[in-house]
C-alpha positions in Angstrom: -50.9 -45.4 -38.2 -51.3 -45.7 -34.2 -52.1 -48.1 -32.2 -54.9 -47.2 -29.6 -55.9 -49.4 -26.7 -59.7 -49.0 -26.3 -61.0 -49.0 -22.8 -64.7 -50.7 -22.7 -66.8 -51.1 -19.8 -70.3 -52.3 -19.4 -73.4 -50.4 -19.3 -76.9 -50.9 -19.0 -78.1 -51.3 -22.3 -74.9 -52.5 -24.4 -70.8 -51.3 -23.6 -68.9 -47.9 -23.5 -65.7 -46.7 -23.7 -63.1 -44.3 -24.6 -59.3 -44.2 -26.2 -56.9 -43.7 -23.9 -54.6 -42.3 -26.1 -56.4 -39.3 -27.1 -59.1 -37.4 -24.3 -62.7 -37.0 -26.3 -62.6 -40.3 -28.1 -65.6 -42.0 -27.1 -67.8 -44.0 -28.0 -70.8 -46.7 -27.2 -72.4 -49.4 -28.8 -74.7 -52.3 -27.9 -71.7 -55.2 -28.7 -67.9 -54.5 -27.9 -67.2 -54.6 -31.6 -69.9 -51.7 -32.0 -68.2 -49.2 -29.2 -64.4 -49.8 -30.5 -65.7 -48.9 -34.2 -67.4 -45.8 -32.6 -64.2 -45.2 -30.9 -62.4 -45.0 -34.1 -64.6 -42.7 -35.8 -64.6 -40.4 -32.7 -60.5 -40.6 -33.6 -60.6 -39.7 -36.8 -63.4 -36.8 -36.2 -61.2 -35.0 -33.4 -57.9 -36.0 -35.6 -59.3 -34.1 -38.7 -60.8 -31.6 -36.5 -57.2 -30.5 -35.0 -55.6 -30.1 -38.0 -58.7 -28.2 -39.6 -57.8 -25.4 -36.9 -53.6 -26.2 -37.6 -53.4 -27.5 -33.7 -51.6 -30.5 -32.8 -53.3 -33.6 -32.3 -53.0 -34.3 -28.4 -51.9 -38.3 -28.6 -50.9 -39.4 -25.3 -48.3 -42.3 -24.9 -49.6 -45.4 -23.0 -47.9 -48.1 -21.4 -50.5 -51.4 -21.5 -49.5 -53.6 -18.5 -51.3 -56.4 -16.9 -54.5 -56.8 -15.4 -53.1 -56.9 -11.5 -55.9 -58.1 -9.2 -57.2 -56.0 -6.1 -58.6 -57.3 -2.8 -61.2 -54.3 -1.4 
């Protein structure tokens, strides 16, 4: 088990948003709750694809730090 920290953003017409922790895990959905469960399936679609072709699975290690505000 892994723990993934999603990265949603708003869109249009509901919220997108990837894994950070593994490049090609998308997903979108029309709640939050929606685009993280899309996510996960994305994650377990590449996971099982990987080691269909015997290839690693590409997890990167993430450090989650604080929302730090920005002035522009």
């Amino acid at each position: 088990m892994r723990a993934i920290n999603p990265i949603i953003y708003k869109v249009d017409d509901g919220f997108a948003g990837f894994a950070a922790e593994l490049p090609g895990a998308t997903g979108q959905g029309k709640t939050v709750e929606e685009t993280v469960e899309e996510i996960l399936i994305a994650i377990k679609e590449l996971a099982a694809e990987y080691r269909i072709r015997n290839v690693p699975v590409p997890w990167k290690v993430m450090t989650p730090v604080k929302p730090v505000k920005v002035v522009v």
